[in-house]
N, C-alpha and C positions, 0 to 999 in steps of 0.2 A: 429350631433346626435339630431336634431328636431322627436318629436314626436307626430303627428297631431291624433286628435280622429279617423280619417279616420285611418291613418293609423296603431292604436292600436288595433282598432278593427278586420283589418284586419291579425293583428300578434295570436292576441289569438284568432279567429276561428279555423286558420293555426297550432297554435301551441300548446303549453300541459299546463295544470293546468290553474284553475281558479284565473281568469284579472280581474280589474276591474279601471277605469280612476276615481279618484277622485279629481274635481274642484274646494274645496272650501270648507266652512260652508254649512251644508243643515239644521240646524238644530234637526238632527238627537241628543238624548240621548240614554246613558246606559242604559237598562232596568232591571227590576228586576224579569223578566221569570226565573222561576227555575224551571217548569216543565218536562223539559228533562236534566237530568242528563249530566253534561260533564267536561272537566278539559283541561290544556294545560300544558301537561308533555311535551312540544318539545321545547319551549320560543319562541322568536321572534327574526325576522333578520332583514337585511335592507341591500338591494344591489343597483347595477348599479346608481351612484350618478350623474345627472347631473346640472349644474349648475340653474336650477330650475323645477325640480322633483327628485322623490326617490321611490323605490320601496320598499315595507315593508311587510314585509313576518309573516306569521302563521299557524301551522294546530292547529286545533282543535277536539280533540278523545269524540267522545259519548262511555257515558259506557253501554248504554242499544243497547245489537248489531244487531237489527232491525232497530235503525236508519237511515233515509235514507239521510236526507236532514238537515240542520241548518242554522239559522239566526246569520252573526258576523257582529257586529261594529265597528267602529274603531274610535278612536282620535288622530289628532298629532297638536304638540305644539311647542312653542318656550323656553318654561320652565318646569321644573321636574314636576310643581306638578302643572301644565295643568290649569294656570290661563288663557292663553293667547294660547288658541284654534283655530288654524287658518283653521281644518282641521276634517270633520267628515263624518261620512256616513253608511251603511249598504250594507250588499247583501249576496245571498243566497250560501251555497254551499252544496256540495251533497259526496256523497261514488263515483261519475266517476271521481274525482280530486283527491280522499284521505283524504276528508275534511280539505285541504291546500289553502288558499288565497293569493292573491298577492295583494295587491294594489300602483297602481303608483299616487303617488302624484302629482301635478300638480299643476305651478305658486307659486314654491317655492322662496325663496330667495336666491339668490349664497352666498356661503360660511358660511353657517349658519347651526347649529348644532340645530336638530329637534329630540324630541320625540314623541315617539307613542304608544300603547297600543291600544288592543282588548276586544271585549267583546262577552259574549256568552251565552243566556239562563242562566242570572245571576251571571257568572264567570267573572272575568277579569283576563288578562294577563299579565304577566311582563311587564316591561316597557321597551324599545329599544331605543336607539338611533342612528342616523345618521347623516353628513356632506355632505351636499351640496358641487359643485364642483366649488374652485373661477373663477374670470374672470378677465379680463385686466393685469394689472400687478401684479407679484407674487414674493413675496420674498423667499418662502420657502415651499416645499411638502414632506412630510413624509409618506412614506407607512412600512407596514409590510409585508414580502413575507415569503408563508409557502404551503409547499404541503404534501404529501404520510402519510397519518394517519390511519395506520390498529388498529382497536377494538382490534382486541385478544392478539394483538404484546405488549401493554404495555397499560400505563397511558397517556394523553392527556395534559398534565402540560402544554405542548409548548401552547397549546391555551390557558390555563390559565395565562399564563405569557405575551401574547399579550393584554389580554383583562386589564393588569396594565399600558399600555402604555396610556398614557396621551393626545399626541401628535400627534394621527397620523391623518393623512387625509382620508386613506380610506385601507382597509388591501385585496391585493392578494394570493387569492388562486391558483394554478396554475395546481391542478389536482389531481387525485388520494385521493378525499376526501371519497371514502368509498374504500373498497375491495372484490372482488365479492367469495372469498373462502369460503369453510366448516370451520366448528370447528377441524378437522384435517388438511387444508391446511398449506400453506405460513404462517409463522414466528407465530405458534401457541402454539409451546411448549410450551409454560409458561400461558394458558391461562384461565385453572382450578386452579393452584393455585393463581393469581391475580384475579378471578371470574369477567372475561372478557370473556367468554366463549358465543361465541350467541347463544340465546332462542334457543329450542328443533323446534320451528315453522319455524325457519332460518338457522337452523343451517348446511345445505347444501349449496352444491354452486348453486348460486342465478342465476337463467334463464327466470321466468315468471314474468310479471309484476309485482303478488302478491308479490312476493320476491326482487325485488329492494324495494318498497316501504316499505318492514318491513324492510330490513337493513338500507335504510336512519334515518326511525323510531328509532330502538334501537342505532344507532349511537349518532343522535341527542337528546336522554336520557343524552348524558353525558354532567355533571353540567360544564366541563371545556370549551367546546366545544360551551354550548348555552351561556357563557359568553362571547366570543368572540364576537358570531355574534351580542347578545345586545347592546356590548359597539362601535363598528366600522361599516361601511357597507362594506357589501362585492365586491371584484369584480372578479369573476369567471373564469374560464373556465375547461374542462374538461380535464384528460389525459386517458389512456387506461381502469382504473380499472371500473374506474363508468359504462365500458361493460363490457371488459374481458383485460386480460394482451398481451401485444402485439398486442392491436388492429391496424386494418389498415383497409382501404375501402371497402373491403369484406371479410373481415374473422378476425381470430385471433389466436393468438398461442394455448389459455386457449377455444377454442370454436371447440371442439372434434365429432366426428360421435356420434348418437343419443342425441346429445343434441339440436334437431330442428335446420333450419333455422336461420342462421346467422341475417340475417337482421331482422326478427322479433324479436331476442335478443337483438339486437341494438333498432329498434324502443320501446321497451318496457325498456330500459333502459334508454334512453331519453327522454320520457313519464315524467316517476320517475324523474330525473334530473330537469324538466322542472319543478313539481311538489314541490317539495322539497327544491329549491334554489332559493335564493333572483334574479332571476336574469328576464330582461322582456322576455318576448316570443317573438319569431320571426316567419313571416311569413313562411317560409324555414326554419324548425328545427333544419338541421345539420350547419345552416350556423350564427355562435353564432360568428365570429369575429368580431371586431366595434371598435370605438375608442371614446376615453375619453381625453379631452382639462383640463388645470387646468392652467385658463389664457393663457397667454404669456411664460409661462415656461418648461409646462412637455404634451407633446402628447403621451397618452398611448396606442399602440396598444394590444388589446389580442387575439391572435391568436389560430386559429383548426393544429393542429400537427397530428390528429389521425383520426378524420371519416370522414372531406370531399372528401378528394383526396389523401392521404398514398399510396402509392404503397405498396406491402408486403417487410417486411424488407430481405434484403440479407442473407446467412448464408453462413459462414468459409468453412463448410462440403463442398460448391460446387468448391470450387477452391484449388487448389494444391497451397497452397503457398511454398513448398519446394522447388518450380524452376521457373527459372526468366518467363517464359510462362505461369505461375498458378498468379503470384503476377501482371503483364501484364494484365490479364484479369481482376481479380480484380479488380485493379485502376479503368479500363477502365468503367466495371460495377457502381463501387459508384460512378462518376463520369457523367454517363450516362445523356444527356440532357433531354431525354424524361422523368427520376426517377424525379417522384412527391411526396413531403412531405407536402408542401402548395399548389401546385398546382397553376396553371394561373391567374383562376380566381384571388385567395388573394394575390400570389404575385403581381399580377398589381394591384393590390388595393392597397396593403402595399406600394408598388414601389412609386404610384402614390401620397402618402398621404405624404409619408418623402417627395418627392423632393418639392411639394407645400409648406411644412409646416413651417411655423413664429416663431415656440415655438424654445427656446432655447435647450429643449432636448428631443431625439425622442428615446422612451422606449419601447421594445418590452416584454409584458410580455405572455410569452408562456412554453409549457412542458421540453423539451427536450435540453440536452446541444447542446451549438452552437460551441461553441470550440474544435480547431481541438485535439483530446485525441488520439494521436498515440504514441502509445506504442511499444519500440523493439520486434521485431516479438517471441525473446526468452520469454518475459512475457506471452505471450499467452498459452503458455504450464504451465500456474500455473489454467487454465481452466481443463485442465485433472488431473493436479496432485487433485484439487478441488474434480473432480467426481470420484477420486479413494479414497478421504477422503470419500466421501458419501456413498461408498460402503464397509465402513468398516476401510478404511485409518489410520495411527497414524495423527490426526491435528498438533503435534509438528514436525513431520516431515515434514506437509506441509509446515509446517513456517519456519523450520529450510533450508529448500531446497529454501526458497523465498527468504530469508535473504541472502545465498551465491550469489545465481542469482543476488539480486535486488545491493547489496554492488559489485560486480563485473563489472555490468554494469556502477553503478556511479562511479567508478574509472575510469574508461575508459573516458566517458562521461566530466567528471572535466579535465582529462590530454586535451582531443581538447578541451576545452573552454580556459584552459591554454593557446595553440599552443603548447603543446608539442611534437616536432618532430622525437620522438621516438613510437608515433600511428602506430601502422602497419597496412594496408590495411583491415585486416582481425578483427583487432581492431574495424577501422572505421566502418565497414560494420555492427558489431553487435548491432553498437549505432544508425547508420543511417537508418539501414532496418527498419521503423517502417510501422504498419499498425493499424487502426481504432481498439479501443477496444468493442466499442458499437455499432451495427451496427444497432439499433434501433433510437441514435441520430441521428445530422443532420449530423453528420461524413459520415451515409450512405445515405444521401442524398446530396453530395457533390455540383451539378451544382446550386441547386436554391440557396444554401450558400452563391456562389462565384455571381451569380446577385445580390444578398439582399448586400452584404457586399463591391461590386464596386458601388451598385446605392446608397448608403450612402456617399464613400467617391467624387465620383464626383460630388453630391451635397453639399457637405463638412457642413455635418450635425454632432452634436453628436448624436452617439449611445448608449443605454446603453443597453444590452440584459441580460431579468431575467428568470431564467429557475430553473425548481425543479427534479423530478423524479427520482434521484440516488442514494436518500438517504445521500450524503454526502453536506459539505461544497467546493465549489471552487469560485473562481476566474481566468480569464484568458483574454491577448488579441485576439480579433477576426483580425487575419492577410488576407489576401487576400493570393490564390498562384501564383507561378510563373509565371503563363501563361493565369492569370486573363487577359480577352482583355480594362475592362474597368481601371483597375489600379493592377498593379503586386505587387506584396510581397510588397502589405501596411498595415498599422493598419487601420482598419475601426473605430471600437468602441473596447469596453469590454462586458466580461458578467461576472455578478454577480449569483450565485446559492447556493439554499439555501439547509439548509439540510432538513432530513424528522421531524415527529412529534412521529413517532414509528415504523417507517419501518427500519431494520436494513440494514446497508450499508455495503460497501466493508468490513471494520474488522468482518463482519461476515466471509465473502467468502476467505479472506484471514489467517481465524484464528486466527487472532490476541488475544493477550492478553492485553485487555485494560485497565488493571491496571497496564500494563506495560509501565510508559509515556515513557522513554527513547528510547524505542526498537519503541514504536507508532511514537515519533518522527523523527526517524533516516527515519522509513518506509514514511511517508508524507514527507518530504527533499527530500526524494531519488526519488518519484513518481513527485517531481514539478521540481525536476533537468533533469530528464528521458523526460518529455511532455515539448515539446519546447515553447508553448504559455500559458503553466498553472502555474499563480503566487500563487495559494497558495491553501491549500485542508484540508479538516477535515475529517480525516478518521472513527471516534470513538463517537463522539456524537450526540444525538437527539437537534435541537434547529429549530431558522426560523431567518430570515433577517429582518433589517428594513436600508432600501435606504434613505436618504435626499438629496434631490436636490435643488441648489441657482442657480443665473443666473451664478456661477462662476465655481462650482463643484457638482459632483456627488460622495456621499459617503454611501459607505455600511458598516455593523456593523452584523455583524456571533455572535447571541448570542445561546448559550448553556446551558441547566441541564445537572444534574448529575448523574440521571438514569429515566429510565420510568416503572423501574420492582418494585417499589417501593410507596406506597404513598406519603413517606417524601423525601423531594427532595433538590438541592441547584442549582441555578444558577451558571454555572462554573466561574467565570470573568476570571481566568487564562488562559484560551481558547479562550475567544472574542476576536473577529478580526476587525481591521478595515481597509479600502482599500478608493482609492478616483481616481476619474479621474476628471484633469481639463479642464475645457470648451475650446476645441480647441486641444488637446491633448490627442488623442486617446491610453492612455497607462495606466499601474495602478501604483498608490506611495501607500506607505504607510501611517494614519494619524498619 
C-alpha cells in the first residue's frame, strides 16, 4: 500500500471528490476571513490508516447558495490542543465535489494517534482523530465491525456506543452505510413518529447525483454517527445500498424501468461515495479492494462483493426444487465455475496475497455471509407463509406454524446427532435436504467459496472472515465440501458477523415477539442446531462487533442495545457474545 504523488495524483484525476497530498508543515495559518458565511454541520472523519499516512475527511456547507468555491485549511497534530503541529496546509474547493475534501497525510508516524481539525472563512471544525497503522511486531489489534444503518428505521446508538470505545485500532464498515429508499420505503414505519423522517428534498428514492449526495448529507447530520467517525478511522467498503438493493454488475433488483440507466446510477452513486467517505480515490473507481498490514500480525483484505464482477443473483422461482431434477439443476447452477462474486481478477489478487502472506492472521473484511446457511428445504416455505402475512396474514399464525415446523425438525435433527436408529429414511431426508437460504450470499456463489477456502487451507493460513448485511449476529465454520479438489470437508477458517445498526433482521420476517426471550431463544438453538456449520446467531438485536487479535487468538465480542425506537437506551450485557478461534485451529470455542 505505497502511495507515490505520481501515483495520487493519478487516482484523483481518475477518481471522485477533492484529493489533496499534504507533506508536512507549509506554514499555512487559521485565518480569520469571515466574509462568506459557512458552518460544518457534517464533522470530520478520518479513514484508510496506513502505517505513515491517513486520510481526513470534511465537507463544508456555504450558507449563501450562490457560492461557488471555498478556501479550507487544515491542521493535524500529535496532541489535543495542537501544540505540536506536524501538519498544515490549504486548498480550494468548489460545488463539483460538494464542497467535501479529503486530504491524505503523508510521512506520518506508525502507530500513532493524530489529530486534526479544519478551517473555513473563519469557522473551525471539530476536532478528529486517527491511528496510524503499527509495523514489525504486534501484540494486539482491535477493530470494531458495523454495517446496515437505515435513517428512518431507528436511532444510531450503535455508533454512539463505538465511538466509547477506548481501544480500538481502526473501526470497519462493511456496507450499507446509507439506504437509497423514500420516506415510504423499507423499514419506515416508525419514521414520523421518531422524526427521522428524510427532508421533503430527499425524501424519494434517490437516483441522481443530487440525491446521493443530500442523503449522505442528512445522514451524516446525525450527532451519533459523526462521533464515530471523529473518534476512530474508518475503513470502508461499500455493499448494495449506497446504489440500490441487490446490486450486481449490471443491474439491480431496486433499479426498475424509467428510472434511467443503470450504470449512470451507479456511476453517480459512486461519485457521492467517493465524495462523502474517508476513504482515498482510486484510479479505477469500481476497483476499491486493497489491503491493510498492522505489522506481523493482521493482513486485512476489504473486498468488492457487488459492482465489479457479481453475476445477477439466482432466484428459487427458476427451478423446481420439488424433484430430484429441479434440486440437480440447482446445485449445479450455484455451484457453476463460470458464477462470479469476486471475480478473477480479486480472486487472484486475494489468492495471491494470503499464500505470500507473513502476518499471523489473514482477515477478510467484506459484505456478505461466507458460511454455508442451508436450511431444510421445509423452512423455505416460511418465505410464502411471510408473503401471505404481507398480504393481510394473522403474524401469530406465522409464528405459530414456524414453531411446529422449526421444533419438529430439531427433534429429528437431535435423534441422528444422537445415532438414534429408529430415524426413518423419510425422517433423514427432511433434515438432510437442505438448500441455500440467501442466494444473494456467497451460498450463491458457491465455486469461488470453495477456491478462497482450499487456497487458505493449503497454505495453512488463519482465516478469519467478517461479514455484515443480514442484519443479524452469527458466527460459523467456513468448511470446505466434499469434492473440494484442493482439500475436502475441511475447516478453512471462521466467520464472524455482525449485526446491523437499524436495519431490522430475521425477527422481523419471522414475526417474532421480542419480548418473548424464551420463545427468541428456543428459535436461535433450533436455527444453529438446523445449519450445520453456524455456531451461534442473534436473531433480535441492533448492536456491531469488535474482533481482537494476538499472535495466539482471534476473539469477537457481539455487543448489543436495547432498542433503537427510542432515545433512552441500555446496552444489553445479557446478550453479549463472545467466540474465539485459536491460531492454528480453524474452529470456534467459546471465551
Amino acid at each position: 500500500m505505497a502511495f507515490t504523488r505520481r501515483s495520487f495524483l493519478k487516482a484523483s484525476a481518475a477518481g471522485f471528490g477533492a484529493a489533496v497530498l499534504s507533506l508536512g508543515l507549509t506554514g499555512c495559518r487559521f485565518d480569520d476571513d469571515d466574509d462568506t458565511p459557512v458552518s460544518f454541520d457534517h464533522g470530520v472523519a478520518s479513514g484508510d490508516p496506513l502505517s505513515d499516512s491517513l486520510i481526513i475527511w470534511t465537507r463544508v456547507t456555504p450558507l449563501n447558495i450562490t457560492t461557488k468555491t471555498l478556501n479550507v485549511q487544515w491542521q493535524a497534530a500529535t496532541d489535543k490542543s495542537f501544540t505540536n503541529i506536524v501538519h498544515d496546509g490549504e486548498a480550494r474547493i468548489s460545488d463539483t465535489t460538494d464542497f467535501t475534501l479529503k486530504v491524505d497525510l503523508q510521512g506520518l508516524d506508525a502507530n500513532t494517534v493524530y489529530y486534526y481539525r479544519f478551517n473555513a472563512h473563519g469557522k473551525t471544525s471539530p476536532t478528529g482523530q486517527g491511528k496510524t497503522l503499527p509495523v514489525g511486531n504486534v501484540d494486539r489489534v482491535k477493530l470494531a465491525v458495523v454495517s446496515c444503518a437505515n435513517y428512518p428505521a431507528g436511532y444510531f446508538h450503535v455508533y454512539g456506543e463505538i465511538a466509547k470505545q477506548s481501544d480500538l485500532d481502526a473501526v470497519l464498515h462493511l456496507g450499507d452505510y446509507i439506504y437509497e429508499y423514500s420516506n415510504t420505503g423499507y423499514a419506515t414505519e416508525d419514521a414520523a413518529q421518531l422524526d427521522r423522517l428524510l427532508p421533503l428534498d430527499n425524501s424519494s428514492e434517490i437516483i441522481a447525483l443530487t440525491d446521493y449526495r443530500k442523503r449522505y448529507a442528512n445522514y451524516r447530520l446525525d450527532t451519533d454517527l459523526q462521533a464515530a467517525h471523529s473518534h476512530c478511522a474508518f475503513i470502508t467498503v461499500w455493499d448494495d445500498h449506497e446504489i440500490t438493493n441487490d446490486t450486481w454488475r449490471e443491474g439491480a433488483e431496486n433499479h426498475n424501468e424509467g428510472e434511467g440507466e443503470f450504470s449512470q446510477r451507479k456511476l453517480n452513486a459512486l461519485q457521492a461515495y467517493f465524495e462523502w467517505m474517508p476513504i482515498r480515490n482510486v484510479a479505477d473507481k469500481e476497483r476499491i479492494y486493497r489491503r491493510f498490514e498492522f505489522g506481523n500480525l493482521v493482513s486485512l483484505y476489504m473486498l468488492d462483493t457487488r459492482v465489479l464482477a457479481r453475476d445477477e443473483q439466482l432466484s428459487y422461482s427458476d427451478f423446481d426444487l420439488t424433484t430430484p431434477a429441479g434440486q440437480s439443476a440447482f446445485a449445479a447452477a450455484i455451484g457453476a465455475s463460470d458464477r462470479a462474486l469476486l471475480g478473477s481478477e480479486q480472486l487472484t489478487w486475494l489468492s495471491d496475497a494470503i499464500t505470500t502472506s507473513s502476518t499471523q492472521w489473514q482477515v477478510l473484511g467484506q459484505q456478505v455471509l461466507m458460511t454455508k446457511m442451508h436450511l431444510p428445504v421445509e423452512v423455505m416455505l416460511l418465505a410464502s407463509l411471510q408473503s401471505t402475512q404481507a398480504s393481510g396474514g394473522d403474524p401469530s399464525a406465522l409464528l405459530a406454524q414456524a414453531n411446529i415446523l422449526f421444533a419438529e425438525l430439531a427433534q429429528i435433527k437431535g435423534r441422528v446427532l444422537a445415532g438414534d436408529p429408529s430415524v426413518t429414511a423419510a425422517e433423514l431426508a427432511r433434515v438432510e435436504t437442505t438448500i441455500p437460504y440467501n442466494l444473494d450470499a456467497w451460498d450463491g456463489y458457491a465455486y469461488e467459496r470453495e477456491v478462497l477456502l482450499g487456497t487458505a487451507i493449503a497454505a495453512q493460513k488463519n482465516l478469519v472472515v467478517l461479514a455484515g448485511d443480514t442484519h443479524n449476529g452469527w458466527a460459523g465454520e467456513l468448511k470446505t465440501d466434499a469434492n473440494n479438489p484442493i482439500a475436502a470437508s475441511q475447516n478453512a477458517g471462521v466467520e464472524f458477523a455482525t449485526a446491523s445498526v437499524s436495519s431490522p433482521g430475521l425477527e422481523k420476517y419471522l414475526a417474532l415477539n421480542t419480548q418473548d426471550a424464551q420463545t427468541v431463544a428456543q428459535i436461535e438453538q433450533v436455527i444453529a442446531l438446523l445449519v450445520d456449520d453456524l455456531a451461534y446467531n442473534n436473531l433480535v438485536e441492533r448492536g456491531y462487533l469488535t474482533v481482537t487479535f494476538t499472535p495466539t487468538q482471534a476473539s469477537a465480542k457481539w455487543n448489543y442495545i436495547s432498542t433503537i425506537k427510542a432515545r433512552e437506551y441500555q446496552v444489553v450485557e445479557s446478550r453479549a457474545k463472545e467466540l474465539s478461534m485459536l491460531a492454528g485451529q480453524a474452529q470456534l470455542q467459546s471465551v
